[in-house]
DRENKE-888275 format. One record per residue (C-alpha): x negated, y negated, z negated; residue number from 1; residue in one letter. Coordinates in pm, whole numbers, plus 50000, padded with zeros to 5 digits. Layout:
{{X; Y; Z}; NUM; 'A'},
...
END
This chain:
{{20860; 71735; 93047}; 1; 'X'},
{{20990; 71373; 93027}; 2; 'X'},
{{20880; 71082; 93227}; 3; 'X'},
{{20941; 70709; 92986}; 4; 'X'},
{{20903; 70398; 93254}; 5; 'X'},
{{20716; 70144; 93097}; 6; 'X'},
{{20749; 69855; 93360}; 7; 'X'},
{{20811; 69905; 93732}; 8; 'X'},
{{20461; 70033; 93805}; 9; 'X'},
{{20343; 70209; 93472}; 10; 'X'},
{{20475; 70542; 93389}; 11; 'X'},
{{20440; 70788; 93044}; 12; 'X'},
{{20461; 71121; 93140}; 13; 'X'},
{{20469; 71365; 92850}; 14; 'X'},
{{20471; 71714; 92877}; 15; 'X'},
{{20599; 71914; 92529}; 16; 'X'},
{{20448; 72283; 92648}; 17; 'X'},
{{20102; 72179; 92624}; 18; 'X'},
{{20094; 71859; 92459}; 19; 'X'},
{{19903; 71655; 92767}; 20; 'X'},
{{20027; 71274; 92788}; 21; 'X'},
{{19960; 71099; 93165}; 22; 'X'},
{{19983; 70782; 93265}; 23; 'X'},
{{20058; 70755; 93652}; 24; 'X'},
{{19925; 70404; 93777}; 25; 'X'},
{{20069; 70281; 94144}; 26; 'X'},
{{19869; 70389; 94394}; 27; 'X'},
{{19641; 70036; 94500}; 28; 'X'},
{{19260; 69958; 94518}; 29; 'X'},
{{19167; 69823; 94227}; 30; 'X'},
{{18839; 69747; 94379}; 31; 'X'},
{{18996; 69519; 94695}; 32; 'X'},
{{19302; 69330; 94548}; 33; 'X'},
{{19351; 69209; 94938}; 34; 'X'},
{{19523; 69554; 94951}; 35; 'X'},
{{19887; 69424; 94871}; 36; 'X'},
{{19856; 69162; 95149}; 37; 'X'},
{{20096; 69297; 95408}; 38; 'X'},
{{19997; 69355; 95738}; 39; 'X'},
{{20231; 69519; 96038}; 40; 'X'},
{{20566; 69466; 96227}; 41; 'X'},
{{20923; 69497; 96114}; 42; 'X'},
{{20933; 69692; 95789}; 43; 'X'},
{{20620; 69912; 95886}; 44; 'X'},
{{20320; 69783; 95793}; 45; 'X'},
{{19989; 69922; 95665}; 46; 'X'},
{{19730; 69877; 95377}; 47; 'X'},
{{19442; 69602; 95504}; 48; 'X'},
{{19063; 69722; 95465}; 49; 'X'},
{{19025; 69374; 95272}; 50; 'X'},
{{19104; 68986; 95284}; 51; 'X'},
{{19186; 68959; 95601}; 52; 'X'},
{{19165; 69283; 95706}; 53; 'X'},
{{18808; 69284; 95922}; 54; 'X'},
{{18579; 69378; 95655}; 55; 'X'},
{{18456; 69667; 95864}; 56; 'X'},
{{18442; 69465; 96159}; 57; 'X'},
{{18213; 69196; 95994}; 58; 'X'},
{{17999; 69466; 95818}; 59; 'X'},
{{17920; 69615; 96118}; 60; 'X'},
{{17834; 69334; 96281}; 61; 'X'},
{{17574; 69290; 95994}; 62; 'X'},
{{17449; 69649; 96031}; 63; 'X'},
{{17372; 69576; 96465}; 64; 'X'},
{{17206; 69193; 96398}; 65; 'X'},
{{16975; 69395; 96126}; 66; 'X'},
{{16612; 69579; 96260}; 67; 'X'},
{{16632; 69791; 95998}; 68; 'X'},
{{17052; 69882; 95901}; 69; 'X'},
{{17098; 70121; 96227}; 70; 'X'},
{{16824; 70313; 96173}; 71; 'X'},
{{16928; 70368; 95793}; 72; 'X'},
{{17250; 70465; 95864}; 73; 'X'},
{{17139; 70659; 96130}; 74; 'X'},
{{16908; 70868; 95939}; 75; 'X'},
{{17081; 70937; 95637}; 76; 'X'},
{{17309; 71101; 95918}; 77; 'X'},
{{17066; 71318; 96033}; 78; 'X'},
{{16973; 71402; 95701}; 79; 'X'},
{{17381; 71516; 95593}; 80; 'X'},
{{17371; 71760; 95957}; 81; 'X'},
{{17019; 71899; 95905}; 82; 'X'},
{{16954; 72133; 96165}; 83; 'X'},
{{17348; 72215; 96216}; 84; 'X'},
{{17611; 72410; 96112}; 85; 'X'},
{{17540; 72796; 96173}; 86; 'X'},
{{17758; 73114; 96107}; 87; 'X'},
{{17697; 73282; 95852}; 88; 'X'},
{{17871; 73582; 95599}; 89; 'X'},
{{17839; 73591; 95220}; 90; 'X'},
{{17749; 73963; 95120}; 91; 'X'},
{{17645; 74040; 94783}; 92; 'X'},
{{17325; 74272; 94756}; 93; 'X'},
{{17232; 74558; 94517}; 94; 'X'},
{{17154; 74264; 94238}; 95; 'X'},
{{17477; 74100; 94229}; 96; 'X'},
{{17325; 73824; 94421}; 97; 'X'},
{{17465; 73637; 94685}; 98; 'X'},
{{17306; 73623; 95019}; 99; 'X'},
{{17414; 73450; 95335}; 100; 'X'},
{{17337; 73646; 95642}; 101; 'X'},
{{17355; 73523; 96012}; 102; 'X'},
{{17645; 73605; 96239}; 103; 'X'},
{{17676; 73643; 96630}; 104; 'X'},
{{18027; 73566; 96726}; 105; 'X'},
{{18089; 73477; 97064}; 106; 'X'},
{{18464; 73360; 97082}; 107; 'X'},
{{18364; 73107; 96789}; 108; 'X'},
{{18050; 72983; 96968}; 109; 'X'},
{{18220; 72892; 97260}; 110; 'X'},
{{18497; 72689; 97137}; 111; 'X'},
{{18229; 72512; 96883}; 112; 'X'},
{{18054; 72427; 97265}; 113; 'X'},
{{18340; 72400; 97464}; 114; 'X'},
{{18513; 72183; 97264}; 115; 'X'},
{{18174; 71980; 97177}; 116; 'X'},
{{18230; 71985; 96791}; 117; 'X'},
{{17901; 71918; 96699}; 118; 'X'},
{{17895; 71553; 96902}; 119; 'X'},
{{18270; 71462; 96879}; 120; 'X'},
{{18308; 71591; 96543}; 121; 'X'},
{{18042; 71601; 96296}; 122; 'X'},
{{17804; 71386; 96422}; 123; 'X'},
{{18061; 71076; 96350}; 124; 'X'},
{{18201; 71193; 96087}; 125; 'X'},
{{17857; 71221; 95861}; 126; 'X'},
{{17769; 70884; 96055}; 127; 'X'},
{{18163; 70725; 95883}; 128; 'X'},
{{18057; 70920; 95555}; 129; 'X'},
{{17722; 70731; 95547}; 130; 'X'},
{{17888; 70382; 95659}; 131; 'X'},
{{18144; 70362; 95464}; 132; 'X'},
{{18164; 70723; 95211}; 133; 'X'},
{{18506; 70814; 95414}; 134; 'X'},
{{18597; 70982; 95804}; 135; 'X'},
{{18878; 71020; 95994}; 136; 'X'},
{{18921; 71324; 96212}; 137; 'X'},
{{19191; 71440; 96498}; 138; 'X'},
{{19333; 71770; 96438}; 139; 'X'},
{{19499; 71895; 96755}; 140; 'X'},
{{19678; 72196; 96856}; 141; 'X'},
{{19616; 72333; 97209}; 142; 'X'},
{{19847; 72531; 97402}; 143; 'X'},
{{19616; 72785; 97384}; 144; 'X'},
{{19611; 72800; 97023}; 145; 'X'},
{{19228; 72662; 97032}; 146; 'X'},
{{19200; 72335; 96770}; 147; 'X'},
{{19049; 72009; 96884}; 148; 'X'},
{{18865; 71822; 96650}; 149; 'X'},
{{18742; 71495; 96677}; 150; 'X'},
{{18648; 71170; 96451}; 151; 'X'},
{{18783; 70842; 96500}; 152; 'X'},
{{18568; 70554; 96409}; 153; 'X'},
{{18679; 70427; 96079}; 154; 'X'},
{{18752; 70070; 96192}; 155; 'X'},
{{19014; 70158; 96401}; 156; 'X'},
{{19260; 70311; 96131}; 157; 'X'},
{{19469; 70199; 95914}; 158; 'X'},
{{19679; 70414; 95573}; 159; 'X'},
{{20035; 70348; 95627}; 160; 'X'},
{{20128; 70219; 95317}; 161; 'X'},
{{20347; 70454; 95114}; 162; 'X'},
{{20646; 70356; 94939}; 163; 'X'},
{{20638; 70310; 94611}; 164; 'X'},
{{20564; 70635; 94396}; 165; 'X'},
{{20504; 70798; 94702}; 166; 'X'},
{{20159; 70928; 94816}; 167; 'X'},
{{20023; 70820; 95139}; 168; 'X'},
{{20143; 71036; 95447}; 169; 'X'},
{{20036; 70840; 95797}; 170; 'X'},
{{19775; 70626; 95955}; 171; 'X'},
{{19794; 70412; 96230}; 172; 'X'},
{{19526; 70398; 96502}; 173; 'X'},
{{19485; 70079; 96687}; 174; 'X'},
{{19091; 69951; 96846}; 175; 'X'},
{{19215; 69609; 96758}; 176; 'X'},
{{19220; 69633; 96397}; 177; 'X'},
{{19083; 69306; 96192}; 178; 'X'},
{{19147; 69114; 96510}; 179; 'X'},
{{19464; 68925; 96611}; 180; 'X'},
{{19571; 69135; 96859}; 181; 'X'},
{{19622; 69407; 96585}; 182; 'X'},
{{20019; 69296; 96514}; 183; 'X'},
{{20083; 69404; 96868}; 184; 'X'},
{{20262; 69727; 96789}; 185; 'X'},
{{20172; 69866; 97180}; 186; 'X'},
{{19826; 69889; 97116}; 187; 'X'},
{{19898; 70149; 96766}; 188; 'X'},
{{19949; 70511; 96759}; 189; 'X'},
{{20066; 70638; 96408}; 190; 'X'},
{{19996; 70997; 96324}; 191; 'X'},
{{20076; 71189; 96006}; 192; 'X'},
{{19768; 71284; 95751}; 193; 'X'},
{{19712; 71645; 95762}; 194; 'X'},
{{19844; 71842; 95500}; 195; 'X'},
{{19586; 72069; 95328}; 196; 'X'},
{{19881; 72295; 95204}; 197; 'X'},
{{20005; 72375; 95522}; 198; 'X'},
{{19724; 72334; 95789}; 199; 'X'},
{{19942; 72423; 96098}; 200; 'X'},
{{20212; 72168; 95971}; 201; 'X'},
{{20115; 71896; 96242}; 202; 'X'},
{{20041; 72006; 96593}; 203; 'X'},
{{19853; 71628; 96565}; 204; 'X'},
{{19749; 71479; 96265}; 205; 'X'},
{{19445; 71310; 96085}; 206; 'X'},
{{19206; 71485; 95821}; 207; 'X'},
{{19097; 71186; 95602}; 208; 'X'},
{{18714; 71293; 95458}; 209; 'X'},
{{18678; 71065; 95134}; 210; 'X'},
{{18403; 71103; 94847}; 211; 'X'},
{{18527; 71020; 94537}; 212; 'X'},
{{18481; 70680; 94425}; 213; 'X'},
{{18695; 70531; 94128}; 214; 'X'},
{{18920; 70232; 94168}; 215; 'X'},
{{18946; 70292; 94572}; 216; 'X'},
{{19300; 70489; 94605}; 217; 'X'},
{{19308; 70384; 94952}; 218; 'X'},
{{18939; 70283; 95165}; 219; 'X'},
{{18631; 70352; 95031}; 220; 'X'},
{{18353; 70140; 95044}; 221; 'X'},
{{17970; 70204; 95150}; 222; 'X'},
{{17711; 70249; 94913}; 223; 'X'},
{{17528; 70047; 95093}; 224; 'X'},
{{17776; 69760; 95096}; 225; 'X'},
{{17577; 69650; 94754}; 226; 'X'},
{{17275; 69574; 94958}; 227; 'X'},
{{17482; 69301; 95222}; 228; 'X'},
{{17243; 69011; 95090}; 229; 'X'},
{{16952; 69161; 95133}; 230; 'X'},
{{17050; 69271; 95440}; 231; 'X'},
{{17139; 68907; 95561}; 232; 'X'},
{{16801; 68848; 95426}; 233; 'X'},
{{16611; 69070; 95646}; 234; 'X'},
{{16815; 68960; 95911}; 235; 'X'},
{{16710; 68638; 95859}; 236; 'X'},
{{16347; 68689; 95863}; 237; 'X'},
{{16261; 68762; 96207}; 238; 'X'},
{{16485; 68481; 96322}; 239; 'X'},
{{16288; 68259; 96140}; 240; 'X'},
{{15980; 68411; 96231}; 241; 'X'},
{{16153; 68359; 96631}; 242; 'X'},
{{16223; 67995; 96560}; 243; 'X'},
{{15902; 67942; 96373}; 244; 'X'},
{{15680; 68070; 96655}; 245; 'X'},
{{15817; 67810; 96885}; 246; 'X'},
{{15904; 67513; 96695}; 247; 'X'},
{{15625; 67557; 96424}; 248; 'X'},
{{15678; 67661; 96057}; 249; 'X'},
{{15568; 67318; 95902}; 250; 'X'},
{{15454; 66972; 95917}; 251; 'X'},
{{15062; 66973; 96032}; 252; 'X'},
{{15053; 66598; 96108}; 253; 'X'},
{{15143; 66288; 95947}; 254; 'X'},
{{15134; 65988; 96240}; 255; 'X'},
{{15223; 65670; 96040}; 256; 'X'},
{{15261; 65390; 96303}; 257; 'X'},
{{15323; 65026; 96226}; 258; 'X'},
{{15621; 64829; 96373}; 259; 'X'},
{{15426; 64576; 96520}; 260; 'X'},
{{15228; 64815; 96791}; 261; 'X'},
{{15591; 64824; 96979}; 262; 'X'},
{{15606; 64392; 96961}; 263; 'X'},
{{15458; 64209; 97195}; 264; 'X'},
{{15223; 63888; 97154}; 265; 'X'},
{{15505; 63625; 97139}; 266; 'X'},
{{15781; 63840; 97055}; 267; 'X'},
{{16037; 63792; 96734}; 268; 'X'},
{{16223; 64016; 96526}; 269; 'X'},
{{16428; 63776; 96450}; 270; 'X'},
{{16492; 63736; 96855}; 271; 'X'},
{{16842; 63965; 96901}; 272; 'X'},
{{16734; 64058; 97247}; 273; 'X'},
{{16375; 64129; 97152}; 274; 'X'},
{{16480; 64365; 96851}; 275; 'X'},
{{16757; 64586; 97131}; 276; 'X'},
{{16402; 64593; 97292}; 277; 'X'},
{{16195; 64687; 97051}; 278; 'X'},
{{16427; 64961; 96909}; 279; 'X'},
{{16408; 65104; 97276}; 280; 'X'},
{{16073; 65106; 97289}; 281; 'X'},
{{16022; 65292; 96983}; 282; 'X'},
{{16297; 65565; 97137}; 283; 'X'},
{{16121; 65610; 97419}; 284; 'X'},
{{15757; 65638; 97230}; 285; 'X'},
{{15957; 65916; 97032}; 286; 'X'},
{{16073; 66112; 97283}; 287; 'X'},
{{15693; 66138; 97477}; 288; 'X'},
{{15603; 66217; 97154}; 289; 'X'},
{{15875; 66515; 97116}; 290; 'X'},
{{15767; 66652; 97459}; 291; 'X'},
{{15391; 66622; 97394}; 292; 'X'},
{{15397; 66836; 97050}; 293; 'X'},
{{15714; 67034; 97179}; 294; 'X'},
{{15699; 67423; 97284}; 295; 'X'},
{{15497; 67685; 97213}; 296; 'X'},
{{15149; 67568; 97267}; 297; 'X'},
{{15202; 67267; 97029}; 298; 'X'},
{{15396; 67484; 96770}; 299; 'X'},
{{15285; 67281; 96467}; 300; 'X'},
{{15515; 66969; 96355}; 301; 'X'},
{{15445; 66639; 96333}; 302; 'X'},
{{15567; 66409; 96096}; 303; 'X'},
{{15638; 66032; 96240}; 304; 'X'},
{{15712; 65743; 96068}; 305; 'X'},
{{15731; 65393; 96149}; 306; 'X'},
{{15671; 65142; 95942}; 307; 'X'},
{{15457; 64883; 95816}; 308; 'X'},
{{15063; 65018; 95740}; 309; 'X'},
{{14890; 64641; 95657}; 310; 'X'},
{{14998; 64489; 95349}; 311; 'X'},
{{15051; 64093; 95265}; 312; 'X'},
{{14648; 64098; 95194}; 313; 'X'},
{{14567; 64235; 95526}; 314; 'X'},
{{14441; 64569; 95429}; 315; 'X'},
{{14421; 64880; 95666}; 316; 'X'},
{{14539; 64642; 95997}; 317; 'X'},
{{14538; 65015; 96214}; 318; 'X'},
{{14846; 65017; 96390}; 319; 'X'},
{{14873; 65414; 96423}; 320; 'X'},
{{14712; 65666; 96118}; 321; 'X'},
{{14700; 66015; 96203}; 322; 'X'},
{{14673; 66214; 95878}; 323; 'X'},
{{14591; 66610; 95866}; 324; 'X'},
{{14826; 66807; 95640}; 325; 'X'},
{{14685; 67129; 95468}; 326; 'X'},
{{14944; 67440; 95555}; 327; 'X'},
{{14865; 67681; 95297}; 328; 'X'},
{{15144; 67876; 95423}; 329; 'X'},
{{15083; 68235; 95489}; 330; 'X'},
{{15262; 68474; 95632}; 331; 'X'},
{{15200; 68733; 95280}; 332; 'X'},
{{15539; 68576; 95119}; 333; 'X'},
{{15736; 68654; 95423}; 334; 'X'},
{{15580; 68965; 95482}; 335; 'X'},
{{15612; 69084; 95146}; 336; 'X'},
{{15974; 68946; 95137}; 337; 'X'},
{{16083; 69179; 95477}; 338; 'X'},
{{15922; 69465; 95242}; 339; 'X'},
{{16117; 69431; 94962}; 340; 'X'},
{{16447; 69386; 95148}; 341; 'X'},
{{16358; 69715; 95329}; 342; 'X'},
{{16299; 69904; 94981}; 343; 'X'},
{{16624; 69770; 94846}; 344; 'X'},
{{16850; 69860; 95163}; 345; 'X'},
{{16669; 70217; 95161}; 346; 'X'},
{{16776; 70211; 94790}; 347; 'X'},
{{17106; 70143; 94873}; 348; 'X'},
{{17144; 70425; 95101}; 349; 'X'},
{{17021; 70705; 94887}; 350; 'X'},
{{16670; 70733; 95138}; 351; 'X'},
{{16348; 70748; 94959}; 352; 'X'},
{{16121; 70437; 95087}; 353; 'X'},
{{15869; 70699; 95242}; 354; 'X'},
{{16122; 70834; 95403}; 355; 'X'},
{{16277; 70515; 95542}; 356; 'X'},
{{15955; 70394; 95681}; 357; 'X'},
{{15843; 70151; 95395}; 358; 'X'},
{{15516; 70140; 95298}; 359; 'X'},
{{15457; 70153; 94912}; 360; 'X'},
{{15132; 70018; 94789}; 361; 'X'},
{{14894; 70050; 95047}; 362; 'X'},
{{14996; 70404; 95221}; 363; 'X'},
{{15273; 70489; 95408}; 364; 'X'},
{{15449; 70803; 95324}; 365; 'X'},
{{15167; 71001; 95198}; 366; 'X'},
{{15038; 71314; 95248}; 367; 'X'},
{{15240; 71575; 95460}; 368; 'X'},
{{15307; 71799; 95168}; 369; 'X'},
{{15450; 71496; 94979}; 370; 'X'},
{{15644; 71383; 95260}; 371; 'X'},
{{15755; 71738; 95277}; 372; 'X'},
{{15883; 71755; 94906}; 373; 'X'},
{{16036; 71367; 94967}; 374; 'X'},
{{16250; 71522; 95259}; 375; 'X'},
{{16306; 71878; 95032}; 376; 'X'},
{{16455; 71630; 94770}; 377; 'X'},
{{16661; 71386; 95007}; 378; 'X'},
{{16855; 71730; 95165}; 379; 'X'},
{{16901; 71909; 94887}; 380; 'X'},
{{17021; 71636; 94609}; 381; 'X'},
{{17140; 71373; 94848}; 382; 'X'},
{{17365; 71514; 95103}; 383; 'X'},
{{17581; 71826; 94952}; 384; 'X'},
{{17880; 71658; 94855}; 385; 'X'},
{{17900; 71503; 95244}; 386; 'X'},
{{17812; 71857; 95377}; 387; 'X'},
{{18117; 72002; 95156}; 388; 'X'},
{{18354; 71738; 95323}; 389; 'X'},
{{18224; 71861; 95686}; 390; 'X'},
{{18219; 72270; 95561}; 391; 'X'},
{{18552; 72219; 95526}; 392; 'X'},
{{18734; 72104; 95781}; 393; 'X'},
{{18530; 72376; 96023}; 394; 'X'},
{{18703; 72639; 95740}; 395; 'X'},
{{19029; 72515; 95829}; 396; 'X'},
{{18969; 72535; 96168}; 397; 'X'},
{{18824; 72859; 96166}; 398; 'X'},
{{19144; 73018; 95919}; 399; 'X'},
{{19382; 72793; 96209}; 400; 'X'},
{{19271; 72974; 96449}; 401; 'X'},
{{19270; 73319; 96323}; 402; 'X'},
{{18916; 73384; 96181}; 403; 'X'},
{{18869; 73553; 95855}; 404; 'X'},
{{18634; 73370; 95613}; 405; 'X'},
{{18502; 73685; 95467}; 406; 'X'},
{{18372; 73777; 95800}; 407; 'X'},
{{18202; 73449; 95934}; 408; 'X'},
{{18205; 73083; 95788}; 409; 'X'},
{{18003; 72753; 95949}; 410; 'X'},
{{17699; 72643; 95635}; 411; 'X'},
{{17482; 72394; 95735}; 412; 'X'},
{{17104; 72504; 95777}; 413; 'X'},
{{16792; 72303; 95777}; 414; 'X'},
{{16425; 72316; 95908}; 415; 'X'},
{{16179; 72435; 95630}; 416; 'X'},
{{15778; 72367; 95691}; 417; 'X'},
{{15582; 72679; 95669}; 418; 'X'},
{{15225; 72803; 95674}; 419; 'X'},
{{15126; 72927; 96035}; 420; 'X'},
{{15020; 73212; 95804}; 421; 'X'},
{{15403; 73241; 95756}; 422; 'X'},
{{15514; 73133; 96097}; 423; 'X'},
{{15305; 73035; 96382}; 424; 'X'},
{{15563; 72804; 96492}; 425; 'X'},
{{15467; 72616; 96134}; 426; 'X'},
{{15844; 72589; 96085}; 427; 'X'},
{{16110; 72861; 96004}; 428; 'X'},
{{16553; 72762; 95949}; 429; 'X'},
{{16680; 72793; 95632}; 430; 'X'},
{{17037; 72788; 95465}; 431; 'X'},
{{17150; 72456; 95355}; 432; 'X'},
{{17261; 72322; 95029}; 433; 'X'},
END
């Protein structure tokens, strides 16, 4: 096996015995360039999430000013944990099938309660894999040989970046990441990742949960992320609809009012004092007329202008013309606008519309068998490759701390709609995909 460098960062790697050629590439995201910015202290530093290095901190400000984003992510969460992670043990019957059967085991129950694994664990974790398609999880030893596992929120770590050739090995920690108080090296706690060779290597280290997504080497991004303008759009919506209710959408008067109704009888233009005057007076008229068609029981605008209305023949001599304007504004286009955003951020995070919420045509959601196939579909196609990422840190944990596989394993199980013929409860668990 020889290894031919090309340039500093491309490598030919050529292996005789079975003929393969491999080109090793430096390890970067191709898909944020911002990634060789340096960020850190002394010669440590770590790999920024983007430009800047508060992507995350920006999006999720967009996900919290949004009606609709929270509830999105939060139910494709629900959707990845189902009805929980159960213990189960593969057996395989007289058919050479395999079948998953239920297991009681008391020692594993408690530490899965004691140590709260479903809230400090998984139920972040699937919540980072649906925000951003990677987690971050705590793997502690206890003296007493139990494992603590819990998941950090993904915008407060960092990958330490690896020298060059070298794979990544260590994260930093730090709540004030994408702000400026982030180069303070007292507020950062660096860990090592967790080695998946040798689980007990690191009494504490991070598990780093990451779906596979090409050109990210580093950080992940949402799926979602595609749908930030239409987000901003539906964000936008009801703040218009806010500002619209109390300043009115759009002009419903035109009050044309000629100069001369603020001159008096005697009074020049042409006077310097009489014009300050004049310009005053027409401030003043302006501002009763602000607070007359101001607030929200005089929510349509009015349109002033001052000018001259009789012409050098002495045509239309009124001094004020008050002229309706037709608003054939509805509210349909906005409506209609907050429904497609909704569709196309339920798109972008793998939900069917139904599902989300959304009304399509004029029924929402259907029937209950067809909401019962849409749900069938979104747990069985749409969350496997998260629930693998969550199976399998419990398997390490369970191996850690002495368990045998063979004998009981964590598979997530769902809730399955029945007949009351079937079950009188109309519901019954099932194993999960």
């Amino acid at each position: 096996m020889a290894v031919k460098r090309i340039n500093k960062d491309l490598y030919y790697l050529r292996s005789g015995a079975v003929n393969a050629d491999v080109v090793i590439t430096p390890t970067m995201d191709v898909t944020n360039p911002a990634s060789q910015e340096r960020f850190g202290w002394g010669n440590q530093d770590w790999v920024p999430i983007s430009s800047g290095d508060d992507a995350l901190n920006k999006m999720l400000k967009l996900v919290w000013d949004s009606p609709t984003k929270p509830r999105l992510l939060d139910q494709a969460k629900e959707f990845i944990l189902g009805a929980g992670f159960k213990l189960f043990r593969e057996e395989i019957d007289e058919n050479g099938k395999e079948v998953y059967k239920r297991v009681q085991n008391p020692a594993i129950t408690r530490w899965f309660r004691g140590k709260r694994i479903q809230s400090k664990f998984l139920e972040l974790a699937a919540l980072s894999l649906a925000f951003m398609e990677q987690a971050y999880v705590l793997w502690l030893e206890n003296e007493d040989g139990s494992l603590t596992l819990e998941t950090i929120q993904p915008n407060k770590v960092r990958i330490v970046r690896p020298a060059e050739g070298q794979p990544i090995e260590k994260v930093i920690i730090n709540a004030y990441f994408g702000t400026e108080n982030a180069q303070d090296k007292n507020k950062a706690v660096e860990l090592p990742i967790f080695d998946w060779n040798r689980p007990t290597k690191h009494a504490a280290c991070v598990m780093i949960l990451k779906k596979a997504q090409i050109g990210s080497d580093f950080y992940n991004a949402g799926l979602w992320w595609g749908t930030k303008v239409w987000t901003e759009i539906d964000n936008l919506v009801p703040e218009y609809h806010q500002s619209g209710l109390k300043n009115g959408y759009n002009f419903k008067l035109l009050i044309e009012i000629d100069e001369s109704y603020f001159i008096m009888e005697g009074e020049s233009l042409l006077d310097e004092p009489t014009a300050k005057a004049v310009e005053e007076r027409k401030n003043e008229f302006c501002k009763q007329m602000d607070q007359y068609l101001a607030g929200v029981k005089n929510t349509d605008k009015a349109l002033v202008i001052i000018g001259r209305l009789a012409d050098d023949m002495g045509k239309d001599k009124r001094l004020i013309r008050v002229t309706t304007i037709d608003n054939k504004m509805t509210d349909d286009a906005y409506m209609n606008l907050t429904k497609m955003s909704g569709m196309k951020q339920a798109q972008g995070h793998g939900i069917l519309p139904s599902l989300a919420g959304i009304a399509e045509g004029d029924k929402l959601g259907g029937s209950g068998s067809e909401l019962e196939h849409s749900v069938m579909f979104q747990v069985r196609f749409m969350t496997p490759s998260y629930r693998r990422l969550l199976k399998e840190v419990l398997d390490y944990a369970l191996e850690a701390q002495g368990y045998d596989l063979s004998e009981a394993e964590f598979m997530p199980t769902d809730i399955e709609m029945t007949t009351l013929a079937q079950n009188p409860t109309g519901q019954q668990p099932v194993l999960g995909h």
